[in-house]
N, C-alpha and C positions, 0 to 999 in steps of 0.2 A: 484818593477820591472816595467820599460817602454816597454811595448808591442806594435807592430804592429797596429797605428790607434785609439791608445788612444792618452786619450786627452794629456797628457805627450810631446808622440811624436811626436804629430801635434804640440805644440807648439813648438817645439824642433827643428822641421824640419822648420817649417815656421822663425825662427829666424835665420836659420844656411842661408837662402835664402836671409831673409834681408841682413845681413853682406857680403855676396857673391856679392849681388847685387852694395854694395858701391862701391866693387873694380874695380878697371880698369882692362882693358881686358886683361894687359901685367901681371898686377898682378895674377888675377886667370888663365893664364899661367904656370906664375912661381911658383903659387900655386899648381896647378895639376901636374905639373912635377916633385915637391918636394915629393908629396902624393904617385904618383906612383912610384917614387923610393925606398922610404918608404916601401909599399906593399910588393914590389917585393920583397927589403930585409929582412923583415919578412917574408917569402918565404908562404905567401897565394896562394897556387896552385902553385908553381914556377914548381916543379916538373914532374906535370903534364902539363903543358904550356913548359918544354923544351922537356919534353917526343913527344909533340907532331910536335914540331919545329925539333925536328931530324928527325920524319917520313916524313914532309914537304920536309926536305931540307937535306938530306944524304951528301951530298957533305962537305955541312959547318960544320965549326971547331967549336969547342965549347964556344970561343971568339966571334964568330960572332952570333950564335945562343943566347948566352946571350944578346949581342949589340941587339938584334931584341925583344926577351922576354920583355928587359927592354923600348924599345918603345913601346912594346902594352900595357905595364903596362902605360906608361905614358899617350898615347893615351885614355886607358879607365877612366882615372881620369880626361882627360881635358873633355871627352864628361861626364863624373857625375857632374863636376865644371859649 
């Protein structure tokens, strides 16, 4: 099992950095926009993320509140990328 800060995941993490690092900026774009759609639709927190996007914003339709859920999912993988 790879834990938190062994040597496993150090090396794991520092290679996942190198290969990141090759790509172009358009690409690890396209790469974090891909991830967070991903996310979303494996719905990690989705529920809670629209839960809190309707207290946000009453007014918005459910189509819209998705359209925004799915840009901070994308947003939070371009700032991890």
């Amino acid at each position: 099992m790879i834990t938190p800060g062994s040597l496993p995941a150090t090396w794991a993490a520092g290679l996942l950095v190198w290969v990141l690092a090759r790509f172009s900026v358009a690409q690890r774009a396209s790469l974090a926009r891909a991830l967070g759609r991903f996310v979303f639709r494996l719905g990690v927190r989705r529920r809670v993320t629209l839960d809190n996007l309707r207290h946000a914003f009453p007014e918005a339709s459910g189509d819209d509140l998705s359209r925004i859920a799915r840009g901070a999912y994308e947003n939070m993988a371009l700032a991890a990328v």
